[in-house]
C-alpha positions as CSV (number, residue, x, y, z in Angstrom):
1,X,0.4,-39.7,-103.2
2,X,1.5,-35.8,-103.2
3,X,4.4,-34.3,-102.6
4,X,2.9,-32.3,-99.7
5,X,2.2,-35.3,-97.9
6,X,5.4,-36.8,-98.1
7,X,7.7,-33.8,-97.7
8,X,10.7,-36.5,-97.5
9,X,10.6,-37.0,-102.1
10,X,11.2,-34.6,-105.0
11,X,8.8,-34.5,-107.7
12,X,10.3,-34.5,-111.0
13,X,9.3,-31.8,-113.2
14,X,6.3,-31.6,-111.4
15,X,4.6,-33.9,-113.9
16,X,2.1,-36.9,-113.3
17,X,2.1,-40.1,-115.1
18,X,0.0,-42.6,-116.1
19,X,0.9,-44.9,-113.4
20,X,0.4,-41.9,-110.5
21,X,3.1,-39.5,-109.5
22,X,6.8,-40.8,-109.8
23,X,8.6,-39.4,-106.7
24,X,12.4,-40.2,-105.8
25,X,13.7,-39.6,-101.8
26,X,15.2,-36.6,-101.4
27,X,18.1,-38.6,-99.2
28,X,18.4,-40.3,-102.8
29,X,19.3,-37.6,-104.8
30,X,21.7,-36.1,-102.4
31,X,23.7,-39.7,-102.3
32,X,24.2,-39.3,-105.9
33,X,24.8,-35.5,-106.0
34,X,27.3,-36.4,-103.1
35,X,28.6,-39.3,-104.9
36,X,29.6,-37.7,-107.7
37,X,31.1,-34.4,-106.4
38,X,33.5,-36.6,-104.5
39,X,34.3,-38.7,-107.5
40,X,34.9,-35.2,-109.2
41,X,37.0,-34.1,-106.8
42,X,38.8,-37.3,-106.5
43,X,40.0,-37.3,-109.8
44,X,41.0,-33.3,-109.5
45,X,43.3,-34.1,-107.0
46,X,44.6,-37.1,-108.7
47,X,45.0,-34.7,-111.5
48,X,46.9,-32.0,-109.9
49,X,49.0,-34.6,-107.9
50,X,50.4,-35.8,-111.1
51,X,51.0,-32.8,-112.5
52,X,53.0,-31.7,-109.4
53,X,54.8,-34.9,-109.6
54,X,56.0,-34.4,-113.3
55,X,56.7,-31.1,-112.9
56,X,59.4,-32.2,-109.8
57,X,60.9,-34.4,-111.8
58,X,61.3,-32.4,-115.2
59,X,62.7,-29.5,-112.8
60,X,65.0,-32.1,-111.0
61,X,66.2,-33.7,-114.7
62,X,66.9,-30.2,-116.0
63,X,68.9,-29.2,-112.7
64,X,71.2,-32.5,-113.2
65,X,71.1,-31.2,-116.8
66,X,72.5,-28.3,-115.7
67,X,75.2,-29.5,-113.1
68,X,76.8,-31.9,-115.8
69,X,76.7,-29.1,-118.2
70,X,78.2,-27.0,-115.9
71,X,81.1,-29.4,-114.6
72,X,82.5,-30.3,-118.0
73,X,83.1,-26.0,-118.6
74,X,84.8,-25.4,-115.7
75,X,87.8,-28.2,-115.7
């Protein structure tokens, strides 16, 4: 079984083995490739979407901050 004749599988490394040539489906390695980029980019934007969400409420604590700060001077 060669790669030729089955242009639908990947060799790996190009190597036999004892047991003939180990071949994995093309469609195979694309599932996990695709898998794991969107598992990557999954946690990215849960990342950056927590980030965002700390950063809104530090900004909105230090304007409060601010305004109480603020109100006590001016009376």
């Amino acid at each position: 079984m060669f790669s030729a004749e089955h242009p639908e599988t990947v060799r790996l490394c190009g190597q036999r083995y004892p047991s003939g040539d180990d071949m994995i489906p093309a469609e195979g390695l694309i599932v996990v490739a695709g898998t794991a980029g969107t598992l990557m980019a999954a946690g990215w934007i849960l990342m950056v979407t927590r980030q965002e969400r700390r950063e809104n409420r530090r900004s909105v604590s230090a304007a409060h901050a601010t305004d109480l700060t603020s109100a006590g001077t001016e009376a």
